[in-house]
PDB file of N, CA, C and O in Angstrom:
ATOM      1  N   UNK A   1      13.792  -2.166 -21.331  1.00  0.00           N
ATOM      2  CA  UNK A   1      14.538  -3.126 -20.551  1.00  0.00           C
ATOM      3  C   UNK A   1      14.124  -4.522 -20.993  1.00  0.00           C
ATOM      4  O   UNK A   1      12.936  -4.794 -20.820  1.00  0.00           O
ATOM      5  N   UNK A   2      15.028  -5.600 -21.620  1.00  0.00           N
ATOM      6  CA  UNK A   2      14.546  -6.584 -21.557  1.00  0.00           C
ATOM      7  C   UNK A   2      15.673  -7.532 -20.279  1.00  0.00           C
ATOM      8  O   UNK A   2      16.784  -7.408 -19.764  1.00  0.00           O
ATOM      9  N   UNK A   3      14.176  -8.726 -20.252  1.00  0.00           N
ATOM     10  CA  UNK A   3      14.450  -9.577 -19.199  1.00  0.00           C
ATOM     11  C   UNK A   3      14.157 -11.137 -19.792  1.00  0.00           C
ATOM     12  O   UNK A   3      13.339 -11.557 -20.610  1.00  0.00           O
ATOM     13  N   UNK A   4      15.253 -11.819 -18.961  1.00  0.00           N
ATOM     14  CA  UNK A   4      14.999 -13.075 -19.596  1.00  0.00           C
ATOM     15  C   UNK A   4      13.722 -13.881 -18.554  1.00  0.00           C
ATOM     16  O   UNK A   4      13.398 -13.863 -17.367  1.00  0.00           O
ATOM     17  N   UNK A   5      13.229 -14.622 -19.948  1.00  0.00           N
ATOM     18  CA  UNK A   5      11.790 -15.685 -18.864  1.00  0.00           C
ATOM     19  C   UNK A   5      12.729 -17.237 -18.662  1.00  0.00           C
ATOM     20  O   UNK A   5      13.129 -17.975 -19.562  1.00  0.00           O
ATOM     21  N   UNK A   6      12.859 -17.363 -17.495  1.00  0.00           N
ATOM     22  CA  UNK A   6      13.695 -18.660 -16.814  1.00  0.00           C
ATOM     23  C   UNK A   6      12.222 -19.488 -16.643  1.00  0.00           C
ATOM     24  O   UNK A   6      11.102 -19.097 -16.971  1.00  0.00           O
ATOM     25  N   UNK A   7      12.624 -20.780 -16.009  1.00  0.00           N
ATOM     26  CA  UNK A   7      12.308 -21.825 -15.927  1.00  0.00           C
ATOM     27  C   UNK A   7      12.365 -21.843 -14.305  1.00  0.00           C
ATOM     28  O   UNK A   7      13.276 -21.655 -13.499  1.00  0.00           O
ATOM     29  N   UNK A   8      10.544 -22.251 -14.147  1.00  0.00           N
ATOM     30  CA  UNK A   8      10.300 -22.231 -12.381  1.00  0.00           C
ATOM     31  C   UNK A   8       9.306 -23.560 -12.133  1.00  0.00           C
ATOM     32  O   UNK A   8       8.088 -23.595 -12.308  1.00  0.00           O
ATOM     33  N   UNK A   9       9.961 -24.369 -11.789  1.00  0.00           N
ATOM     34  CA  UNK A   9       9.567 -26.014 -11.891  1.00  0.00           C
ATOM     35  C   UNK A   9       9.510 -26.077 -13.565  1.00  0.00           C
ATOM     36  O   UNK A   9      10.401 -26.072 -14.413  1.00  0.00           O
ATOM     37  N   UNK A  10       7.429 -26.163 -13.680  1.00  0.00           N
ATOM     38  CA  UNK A  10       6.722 -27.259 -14.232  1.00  0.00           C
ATOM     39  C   UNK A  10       6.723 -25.609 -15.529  1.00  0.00           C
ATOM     40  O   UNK A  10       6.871 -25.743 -16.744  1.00  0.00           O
ATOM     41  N   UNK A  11       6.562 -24.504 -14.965  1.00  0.00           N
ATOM     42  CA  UNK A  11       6.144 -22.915 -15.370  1.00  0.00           C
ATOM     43  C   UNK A  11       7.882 -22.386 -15.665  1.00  0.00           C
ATOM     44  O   UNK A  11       9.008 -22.875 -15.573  1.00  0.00           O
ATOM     45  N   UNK A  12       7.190 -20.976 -16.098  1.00  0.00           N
ATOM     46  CA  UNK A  12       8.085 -19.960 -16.609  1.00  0.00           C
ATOM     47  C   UNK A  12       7.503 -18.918 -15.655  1.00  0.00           C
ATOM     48  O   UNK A  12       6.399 -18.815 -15.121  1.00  0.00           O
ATOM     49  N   UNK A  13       9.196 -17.797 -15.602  1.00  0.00           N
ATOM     50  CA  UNK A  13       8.943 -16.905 -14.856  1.00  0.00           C
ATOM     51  C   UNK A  13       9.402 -15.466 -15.496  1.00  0.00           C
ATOM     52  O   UNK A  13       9.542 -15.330 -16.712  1.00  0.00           O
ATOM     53  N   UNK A  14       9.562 -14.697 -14.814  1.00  0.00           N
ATOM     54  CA  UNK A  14      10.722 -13.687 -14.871  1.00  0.00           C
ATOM     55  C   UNK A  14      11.179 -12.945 -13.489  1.00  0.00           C
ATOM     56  O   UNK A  14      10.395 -12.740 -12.562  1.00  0.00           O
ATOM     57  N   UNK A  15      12.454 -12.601 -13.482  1.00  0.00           N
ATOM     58  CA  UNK A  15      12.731 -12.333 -12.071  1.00  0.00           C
ATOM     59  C   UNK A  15      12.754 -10.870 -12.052  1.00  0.00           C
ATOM     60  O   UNK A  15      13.012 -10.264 -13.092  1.00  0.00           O
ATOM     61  N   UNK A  16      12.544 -10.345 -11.129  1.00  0.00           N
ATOM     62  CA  UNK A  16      12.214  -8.996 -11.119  1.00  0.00           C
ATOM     63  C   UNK A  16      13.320  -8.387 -10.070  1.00  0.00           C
ATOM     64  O   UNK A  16      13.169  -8.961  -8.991  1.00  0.00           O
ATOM     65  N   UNK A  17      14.179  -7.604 -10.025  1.00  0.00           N
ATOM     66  CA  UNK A  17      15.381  -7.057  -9.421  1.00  0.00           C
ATOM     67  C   UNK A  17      14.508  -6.777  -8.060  1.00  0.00           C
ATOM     68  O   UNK A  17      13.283  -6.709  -7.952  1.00  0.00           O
ATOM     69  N   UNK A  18      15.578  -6.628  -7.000  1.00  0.00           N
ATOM     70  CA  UNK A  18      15.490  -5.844  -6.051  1.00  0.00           C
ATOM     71  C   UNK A  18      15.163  -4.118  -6.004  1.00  0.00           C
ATOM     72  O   UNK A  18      14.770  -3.613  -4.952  1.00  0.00           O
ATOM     73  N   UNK A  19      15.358  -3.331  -7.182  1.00  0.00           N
ATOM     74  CA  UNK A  19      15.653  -2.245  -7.148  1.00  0.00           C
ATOM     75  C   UNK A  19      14.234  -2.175  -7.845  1.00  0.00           C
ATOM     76  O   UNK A  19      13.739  -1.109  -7.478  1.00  0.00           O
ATOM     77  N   UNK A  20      13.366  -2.834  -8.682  1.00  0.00           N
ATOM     78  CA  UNK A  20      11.929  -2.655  -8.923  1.00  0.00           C
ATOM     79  C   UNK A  20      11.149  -2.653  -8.033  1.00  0.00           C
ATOM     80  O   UNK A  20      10.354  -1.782  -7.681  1.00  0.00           O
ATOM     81  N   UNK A  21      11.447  -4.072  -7.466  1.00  0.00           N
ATOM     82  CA  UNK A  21      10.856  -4.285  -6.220  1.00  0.00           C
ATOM     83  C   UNK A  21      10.315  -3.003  -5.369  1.00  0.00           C
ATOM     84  O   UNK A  21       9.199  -2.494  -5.261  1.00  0.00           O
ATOM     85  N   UNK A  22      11.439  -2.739  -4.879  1.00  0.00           N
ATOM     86  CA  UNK A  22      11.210  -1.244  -3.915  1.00  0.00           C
ATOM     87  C   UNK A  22      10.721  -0.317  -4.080  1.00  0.00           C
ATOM     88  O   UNK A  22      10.063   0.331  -3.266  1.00  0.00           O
ATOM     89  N   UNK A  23      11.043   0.020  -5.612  1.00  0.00           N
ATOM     90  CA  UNK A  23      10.799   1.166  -6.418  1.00  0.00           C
ATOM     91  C   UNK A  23       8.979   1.205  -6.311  1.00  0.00           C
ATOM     92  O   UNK A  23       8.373   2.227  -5.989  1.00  0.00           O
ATOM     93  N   UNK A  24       8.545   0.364  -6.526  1.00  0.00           N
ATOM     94  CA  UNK A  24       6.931  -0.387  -6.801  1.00  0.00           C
ATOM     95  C   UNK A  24       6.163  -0.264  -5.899  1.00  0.00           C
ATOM     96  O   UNK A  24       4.990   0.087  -5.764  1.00  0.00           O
ATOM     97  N   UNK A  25       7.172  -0.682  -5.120  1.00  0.00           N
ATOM     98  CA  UNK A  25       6.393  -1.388  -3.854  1.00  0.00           C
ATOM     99  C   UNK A  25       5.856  -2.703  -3.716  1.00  0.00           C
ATOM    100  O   UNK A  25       5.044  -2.891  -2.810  1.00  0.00           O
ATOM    101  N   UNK A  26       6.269  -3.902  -4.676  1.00  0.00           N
ATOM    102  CA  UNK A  26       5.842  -5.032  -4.714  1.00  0.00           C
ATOM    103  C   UNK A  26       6.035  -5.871  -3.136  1.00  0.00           C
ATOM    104  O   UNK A  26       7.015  -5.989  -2.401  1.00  0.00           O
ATOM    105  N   UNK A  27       4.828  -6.291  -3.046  1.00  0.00           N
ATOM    106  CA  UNK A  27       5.059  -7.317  -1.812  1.00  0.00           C
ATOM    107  C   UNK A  27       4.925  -8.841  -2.696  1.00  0.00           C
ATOM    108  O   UNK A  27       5.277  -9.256  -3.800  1.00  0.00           O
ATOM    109  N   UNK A  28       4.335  -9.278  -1.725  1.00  0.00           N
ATOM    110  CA  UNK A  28       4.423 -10.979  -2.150  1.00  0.00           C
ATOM    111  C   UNK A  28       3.288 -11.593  -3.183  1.00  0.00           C
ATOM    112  O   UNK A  28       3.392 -12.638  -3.826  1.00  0.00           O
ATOM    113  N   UNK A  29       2.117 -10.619  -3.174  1.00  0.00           N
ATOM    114  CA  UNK A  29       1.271 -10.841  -4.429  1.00  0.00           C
ATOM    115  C   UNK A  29       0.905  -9.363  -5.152  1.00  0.00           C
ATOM    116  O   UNK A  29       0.649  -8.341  -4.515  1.00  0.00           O
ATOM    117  N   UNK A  30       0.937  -9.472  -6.608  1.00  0.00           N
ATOM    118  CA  UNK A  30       0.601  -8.484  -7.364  1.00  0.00           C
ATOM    119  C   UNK A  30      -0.589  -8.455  -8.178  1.00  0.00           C
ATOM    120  O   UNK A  30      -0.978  -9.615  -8.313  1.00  0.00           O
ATOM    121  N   UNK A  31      -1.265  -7.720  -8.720  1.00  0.00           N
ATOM    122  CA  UNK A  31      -2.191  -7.642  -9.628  1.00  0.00           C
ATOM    123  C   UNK A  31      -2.061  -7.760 -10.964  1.00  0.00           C
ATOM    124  O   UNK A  31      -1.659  -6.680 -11.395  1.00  0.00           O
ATOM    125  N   UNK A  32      -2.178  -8.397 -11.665  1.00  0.00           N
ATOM    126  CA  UNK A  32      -1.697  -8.353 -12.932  1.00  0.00           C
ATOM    127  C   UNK A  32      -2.921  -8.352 -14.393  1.00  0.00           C
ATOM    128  O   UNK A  32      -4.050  -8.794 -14.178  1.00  0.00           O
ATOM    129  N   UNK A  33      -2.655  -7.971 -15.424  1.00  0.00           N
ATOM    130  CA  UNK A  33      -3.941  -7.588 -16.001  1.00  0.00           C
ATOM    131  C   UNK A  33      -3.820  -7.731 -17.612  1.00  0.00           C
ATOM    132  O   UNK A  33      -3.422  -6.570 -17.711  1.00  0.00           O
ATOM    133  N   UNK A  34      -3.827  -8.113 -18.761  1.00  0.00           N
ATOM    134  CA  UNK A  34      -3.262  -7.861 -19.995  1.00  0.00           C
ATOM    135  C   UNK A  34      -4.364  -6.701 -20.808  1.00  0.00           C
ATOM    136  O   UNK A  34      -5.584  -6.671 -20.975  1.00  0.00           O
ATOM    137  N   UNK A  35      -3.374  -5.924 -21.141  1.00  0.00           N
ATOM    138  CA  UNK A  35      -4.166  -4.888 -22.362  1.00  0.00           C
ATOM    139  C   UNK A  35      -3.273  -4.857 -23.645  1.00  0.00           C
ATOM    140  O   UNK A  35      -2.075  -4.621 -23.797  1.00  0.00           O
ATOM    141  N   UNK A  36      -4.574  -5.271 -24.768  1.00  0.00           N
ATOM    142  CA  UNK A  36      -3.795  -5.279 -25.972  1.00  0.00           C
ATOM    143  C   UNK A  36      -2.512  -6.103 -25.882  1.00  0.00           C
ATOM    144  O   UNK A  36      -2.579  -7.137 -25.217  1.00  0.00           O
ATOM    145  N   UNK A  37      -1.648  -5.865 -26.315  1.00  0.00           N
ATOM    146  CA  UNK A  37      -0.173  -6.656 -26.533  1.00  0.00           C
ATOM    147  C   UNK A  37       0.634  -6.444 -25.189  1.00  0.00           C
ATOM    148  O   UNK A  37       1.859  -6.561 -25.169  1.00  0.00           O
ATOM    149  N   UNK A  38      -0.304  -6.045 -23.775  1.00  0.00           N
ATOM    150  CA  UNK A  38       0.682  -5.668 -22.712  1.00  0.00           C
ATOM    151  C   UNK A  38       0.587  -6.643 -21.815  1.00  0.00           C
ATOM    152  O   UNK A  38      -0.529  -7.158 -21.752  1.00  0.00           O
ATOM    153  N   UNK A  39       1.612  -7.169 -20.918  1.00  0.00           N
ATOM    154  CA  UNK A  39       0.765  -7.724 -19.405  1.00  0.00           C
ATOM    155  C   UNK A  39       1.578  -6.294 -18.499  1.00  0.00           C
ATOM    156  O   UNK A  39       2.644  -5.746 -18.780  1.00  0.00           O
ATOM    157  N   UNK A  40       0.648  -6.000 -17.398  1.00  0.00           N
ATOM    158  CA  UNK A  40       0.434  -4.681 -16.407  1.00  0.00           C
ATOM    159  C   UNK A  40       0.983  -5.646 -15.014  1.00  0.00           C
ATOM    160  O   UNK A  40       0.503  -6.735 -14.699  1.00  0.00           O
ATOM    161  N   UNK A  41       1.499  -5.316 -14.685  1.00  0.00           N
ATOM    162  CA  UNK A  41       1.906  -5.766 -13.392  1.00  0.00           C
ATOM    163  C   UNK A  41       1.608  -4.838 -12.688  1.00  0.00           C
ATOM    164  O   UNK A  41       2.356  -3.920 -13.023  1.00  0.00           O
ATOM    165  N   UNK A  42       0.735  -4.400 -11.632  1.00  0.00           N
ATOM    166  CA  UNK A  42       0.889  -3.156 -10.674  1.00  0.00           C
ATOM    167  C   UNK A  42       1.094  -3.634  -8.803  1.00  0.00           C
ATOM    168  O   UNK A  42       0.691  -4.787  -8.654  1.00  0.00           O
ATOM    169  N   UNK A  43       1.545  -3.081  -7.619  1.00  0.00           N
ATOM    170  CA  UNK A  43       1.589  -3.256  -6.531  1.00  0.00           C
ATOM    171  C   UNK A  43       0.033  -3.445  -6.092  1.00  0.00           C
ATOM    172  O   UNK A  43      -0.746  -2.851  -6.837  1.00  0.00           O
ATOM    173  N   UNK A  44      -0.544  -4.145  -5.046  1.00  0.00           N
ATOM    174  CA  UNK A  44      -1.627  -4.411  -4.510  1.00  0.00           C
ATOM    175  C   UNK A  44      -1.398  -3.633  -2.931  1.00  0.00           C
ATOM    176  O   UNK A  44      -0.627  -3.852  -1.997  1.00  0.00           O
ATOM    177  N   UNK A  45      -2.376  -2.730  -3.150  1.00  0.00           N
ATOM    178  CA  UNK A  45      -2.083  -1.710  -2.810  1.00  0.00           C
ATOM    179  C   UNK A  45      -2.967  -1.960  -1.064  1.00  0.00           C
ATOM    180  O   UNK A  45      -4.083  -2.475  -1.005  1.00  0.00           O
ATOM    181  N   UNK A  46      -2.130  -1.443   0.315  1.00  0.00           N
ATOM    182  CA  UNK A  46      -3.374  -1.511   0.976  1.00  0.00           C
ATOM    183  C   UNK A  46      -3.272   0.048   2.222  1.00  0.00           C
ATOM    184  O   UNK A  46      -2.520   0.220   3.181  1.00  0.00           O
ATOM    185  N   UNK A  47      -4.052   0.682   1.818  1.00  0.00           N
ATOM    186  CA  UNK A  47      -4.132   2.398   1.913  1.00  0.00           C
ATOM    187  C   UNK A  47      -4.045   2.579   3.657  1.00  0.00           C
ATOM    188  O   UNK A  47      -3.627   3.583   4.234  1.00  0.00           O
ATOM    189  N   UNK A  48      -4.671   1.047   4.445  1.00  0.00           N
ATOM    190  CA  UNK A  48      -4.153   1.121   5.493  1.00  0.00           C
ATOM    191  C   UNK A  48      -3.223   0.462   6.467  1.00  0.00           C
ATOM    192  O   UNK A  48      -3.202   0.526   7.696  1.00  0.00           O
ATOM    193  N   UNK A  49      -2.239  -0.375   5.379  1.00  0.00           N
ATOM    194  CA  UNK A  49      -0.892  -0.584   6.102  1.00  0.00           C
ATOM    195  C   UNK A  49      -0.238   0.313   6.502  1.00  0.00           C
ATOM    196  O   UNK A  49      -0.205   1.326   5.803  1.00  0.00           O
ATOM    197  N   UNK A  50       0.483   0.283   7.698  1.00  0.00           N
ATOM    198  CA  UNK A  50       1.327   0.797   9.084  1.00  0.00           C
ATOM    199  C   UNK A  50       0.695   1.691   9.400  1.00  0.00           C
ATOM    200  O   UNK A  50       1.431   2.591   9.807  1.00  0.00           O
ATOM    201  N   UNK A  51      -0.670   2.028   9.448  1.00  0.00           N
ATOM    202  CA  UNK A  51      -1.555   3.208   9.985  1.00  0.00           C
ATOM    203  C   UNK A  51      -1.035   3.061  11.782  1.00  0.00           C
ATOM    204  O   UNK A  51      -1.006   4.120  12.409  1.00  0.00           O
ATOM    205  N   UNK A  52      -0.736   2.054  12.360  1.00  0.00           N
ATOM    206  CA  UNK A  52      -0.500   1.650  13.478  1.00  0.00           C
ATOM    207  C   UNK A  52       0.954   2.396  13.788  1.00  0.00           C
ATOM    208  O   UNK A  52       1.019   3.051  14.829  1.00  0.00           O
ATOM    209  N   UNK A  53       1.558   2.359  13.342  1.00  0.00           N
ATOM    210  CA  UNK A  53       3.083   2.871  13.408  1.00  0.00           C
ATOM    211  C   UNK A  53       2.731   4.840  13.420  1.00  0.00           C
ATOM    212  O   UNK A  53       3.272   5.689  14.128  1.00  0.00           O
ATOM    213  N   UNK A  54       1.743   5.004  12.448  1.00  0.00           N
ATOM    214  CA  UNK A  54       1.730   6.546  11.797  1.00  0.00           C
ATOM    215  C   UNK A  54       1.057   6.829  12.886  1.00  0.00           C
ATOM    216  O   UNK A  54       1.705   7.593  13.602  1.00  0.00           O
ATOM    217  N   UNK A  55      -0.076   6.511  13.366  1.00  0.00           N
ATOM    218  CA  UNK A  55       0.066   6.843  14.740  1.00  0.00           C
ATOM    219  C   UNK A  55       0.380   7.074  15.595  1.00  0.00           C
ATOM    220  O   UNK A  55      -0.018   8.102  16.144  1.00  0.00           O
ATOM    221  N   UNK A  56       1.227   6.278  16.144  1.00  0.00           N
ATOM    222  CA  UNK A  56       2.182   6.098  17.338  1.00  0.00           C
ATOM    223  C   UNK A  56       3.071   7.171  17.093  1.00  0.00           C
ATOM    224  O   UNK A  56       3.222   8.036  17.956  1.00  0.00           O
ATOM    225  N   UNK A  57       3.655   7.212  16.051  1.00  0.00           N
ATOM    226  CA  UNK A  57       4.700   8.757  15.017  1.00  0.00           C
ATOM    227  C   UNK A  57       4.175   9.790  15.676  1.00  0.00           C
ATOM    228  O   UNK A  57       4.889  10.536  16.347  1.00  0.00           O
ATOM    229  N   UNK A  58       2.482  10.003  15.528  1.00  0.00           N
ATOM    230  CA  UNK A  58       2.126  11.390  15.328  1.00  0.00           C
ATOM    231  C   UNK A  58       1.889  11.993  16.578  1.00  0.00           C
ATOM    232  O   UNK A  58       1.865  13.198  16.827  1.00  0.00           O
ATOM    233  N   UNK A  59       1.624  10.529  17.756  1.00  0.00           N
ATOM    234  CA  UNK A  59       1.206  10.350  19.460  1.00  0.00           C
ATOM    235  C   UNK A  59       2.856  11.095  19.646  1.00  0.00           C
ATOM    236  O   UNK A  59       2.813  12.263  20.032  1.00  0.00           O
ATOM    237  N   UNK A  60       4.031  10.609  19.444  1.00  0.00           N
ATOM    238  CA  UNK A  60       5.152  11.238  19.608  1.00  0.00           C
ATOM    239  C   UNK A  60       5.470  12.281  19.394  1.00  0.00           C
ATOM    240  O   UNK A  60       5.843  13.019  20.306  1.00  0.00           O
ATOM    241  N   UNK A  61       5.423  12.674  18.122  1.00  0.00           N
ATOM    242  CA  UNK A  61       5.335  14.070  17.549  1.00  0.00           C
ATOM    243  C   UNK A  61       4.116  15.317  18.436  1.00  0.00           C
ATOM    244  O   UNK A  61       3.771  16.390  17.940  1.00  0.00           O
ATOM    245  N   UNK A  62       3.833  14.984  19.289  1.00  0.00           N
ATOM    246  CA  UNK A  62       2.433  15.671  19.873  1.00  0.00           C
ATOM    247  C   UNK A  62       1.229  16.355  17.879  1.00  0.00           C
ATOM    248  O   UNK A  62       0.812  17.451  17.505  1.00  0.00           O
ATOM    249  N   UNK A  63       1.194  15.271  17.414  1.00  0.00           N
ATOM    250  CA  UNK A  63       0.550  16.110  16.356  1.00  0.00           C
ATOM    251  C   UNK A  63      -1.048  14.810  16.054  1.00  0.00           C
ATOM    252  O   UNK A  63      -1.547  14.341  15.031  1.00  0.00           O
ATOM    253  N   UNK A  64      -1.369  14.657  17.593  1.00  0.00           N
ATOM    254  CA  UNK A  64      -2.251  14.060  17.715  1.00  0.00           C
ATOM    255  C   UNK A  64      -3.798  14.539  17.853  1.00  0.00           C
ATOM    256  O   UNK A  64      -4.826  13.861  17.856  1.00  0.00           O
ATOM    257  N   UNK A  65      -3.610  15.909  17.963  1.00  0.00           N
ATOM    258  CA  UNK A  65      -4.467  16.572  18.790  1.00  0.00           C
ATOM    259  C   UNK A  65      -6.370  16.505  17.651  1.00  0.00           C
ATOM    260  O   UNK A  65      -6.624  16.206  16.485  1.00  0.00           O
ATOM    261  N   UNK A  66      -7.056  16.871  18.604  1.00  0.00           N
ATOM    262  CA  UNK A  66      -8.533  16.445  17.653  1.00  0.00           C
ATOM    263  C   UNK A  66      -8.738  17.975  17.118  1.00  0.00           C
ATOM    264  O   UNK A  66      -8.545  19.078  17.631  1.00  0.00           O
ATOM    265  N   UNK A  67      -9.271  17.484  15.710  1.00  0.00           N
ATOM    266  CA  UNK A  67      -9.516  18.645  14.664  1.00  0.00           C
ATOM    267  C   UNK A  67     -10.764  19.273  14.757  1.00  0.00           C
ATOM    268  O   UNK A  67     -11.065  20.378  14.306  1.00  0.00           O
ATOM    269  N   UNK A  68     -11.644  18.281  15.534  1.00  0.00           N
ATOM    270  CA  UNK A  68     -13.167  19.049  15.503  1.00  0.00           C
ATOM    271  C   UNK A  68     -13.572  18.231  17.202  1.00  0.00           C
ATOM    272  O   UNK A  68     -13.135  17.108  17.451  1.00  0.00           O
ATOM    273  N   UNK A  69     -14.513  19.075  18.300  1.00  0.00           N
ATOM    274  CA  UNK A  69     -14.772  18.331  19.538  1.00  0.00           C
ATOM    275  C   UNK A  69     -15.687  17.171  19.469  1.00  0.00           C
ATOM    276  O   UNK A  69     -16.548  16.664  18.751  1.00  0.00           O
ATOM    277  N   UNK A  70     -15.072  17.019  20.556  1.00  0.00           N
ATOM    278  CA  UNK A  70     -15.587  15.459  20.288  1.00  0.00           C
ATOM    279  C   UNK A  70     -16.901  15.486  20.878  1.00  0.00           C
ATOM    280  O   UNK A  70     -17.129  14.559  21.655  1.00  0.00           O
ATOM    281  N   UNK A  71     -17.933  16.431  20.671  1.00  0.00           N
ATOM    282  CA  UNK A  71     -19.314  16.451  21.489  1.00  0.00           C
ATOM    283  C   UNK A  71     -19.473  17.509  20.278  1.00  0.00           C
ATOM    284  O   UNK A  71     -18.637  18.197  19.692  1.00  0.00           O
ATOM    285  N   UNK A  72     -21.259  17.336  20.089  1.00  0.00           N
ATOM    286  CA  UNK A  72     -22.181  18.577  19.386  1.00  0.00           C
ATOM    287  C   UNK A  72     -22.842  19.457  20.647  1.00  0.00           C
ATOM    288  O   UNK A  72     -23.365  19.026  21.674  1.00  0.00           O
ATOM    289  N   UNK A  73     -22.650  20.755  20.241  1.00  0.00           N
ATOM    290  CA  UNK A  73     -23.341  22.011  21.261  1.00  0.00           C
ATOM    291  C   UNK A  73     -24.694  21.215  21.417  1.00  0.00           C
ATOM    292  O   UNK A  73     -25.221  21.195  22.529  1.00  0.00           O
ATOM    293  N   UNK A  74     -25.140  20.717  20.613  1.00  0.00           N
ATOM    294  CA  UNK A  74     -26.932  20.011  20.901  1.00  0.00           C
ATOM    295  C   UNK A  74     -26.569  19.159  21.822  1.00  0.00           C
ATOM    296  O   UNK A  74     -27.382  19.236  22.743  1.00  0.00           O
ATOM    297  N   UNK A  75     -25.859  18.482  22.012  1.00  0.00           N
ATOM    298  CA  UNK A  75     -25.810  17.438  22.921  1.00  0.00           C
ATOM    299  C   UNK A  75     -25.525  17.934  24.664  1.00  0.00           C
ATOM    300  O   UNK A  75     -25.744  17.401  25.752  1.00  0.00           O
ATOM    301  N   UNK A  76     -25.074  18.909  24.323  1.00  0.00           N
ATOM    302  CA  UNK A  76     -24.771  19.399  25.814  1.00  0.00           C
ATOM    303  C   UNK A  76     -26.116  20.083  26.375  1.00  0.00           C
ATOM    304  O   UNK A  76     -26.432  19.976  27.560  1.00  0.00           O
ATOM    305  N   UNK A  77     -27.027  20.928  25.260  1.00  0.00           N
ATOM    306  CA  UNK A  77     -27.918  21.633  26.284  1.00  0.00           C
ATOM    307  C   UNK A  77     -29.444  20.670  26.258  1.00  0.00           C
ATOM    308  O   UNK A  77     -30.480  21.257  25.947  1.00  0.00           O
ATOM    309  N   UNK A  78     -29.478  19.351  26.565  1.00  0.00           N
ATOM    310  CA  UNK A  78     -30.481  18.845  26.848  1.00  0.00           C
ATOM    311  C   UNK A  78     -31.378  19.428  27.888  1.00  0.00           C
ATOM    312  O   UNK A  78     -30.805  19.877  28.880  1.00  0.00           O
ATOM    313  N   UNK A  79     -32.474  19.494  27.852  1.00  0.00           N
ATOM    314  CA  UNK A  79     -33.165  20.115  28.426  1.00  0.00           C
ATOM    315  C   UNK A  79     -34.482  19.381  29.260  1.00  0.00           C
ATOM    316  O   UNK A  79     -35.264  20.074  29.909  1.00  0.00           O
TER     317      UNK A  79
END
């Protein structure tokens, strides 16, 4: 795919479609990196955006339930 580099003020750019965008996952800042003859553009990634939402999903879904109790057998038979 080539793309043309436009003119952004004082700099040069390139515009990147809507349909990369999404595809990517690009938000408003990216990582970028050069190897050899490449520049790498990748998404900046954050593993716990909308954890808040996936929650609330799973509180709905009843698929909230706890996987292990929430107390150790030691803790109960104090003596």
């Amino acid at each position: 795919m080539q793309a043309k580099i436009i003119q952004i003020g004082n700099s040069k750019g390139l515009r990147l479609s809507k349909t990369i965008l999404e595809k990517y996952q690009f938000g408003d800042t990216v990582n970028m990196r050069m190897e050899e003859n490449c520049i790498i553009i990748e998404p900046i990634s954050s593993p716990r955006n909308n954890w808040s939402k996936s929650f609330k999903e799973m509180r709905k879904n009843g698929h909230d339930e706890l996987l292990i109790d929430d107390h150790f057998e030691e803790e109960t038979n104090w003596e």
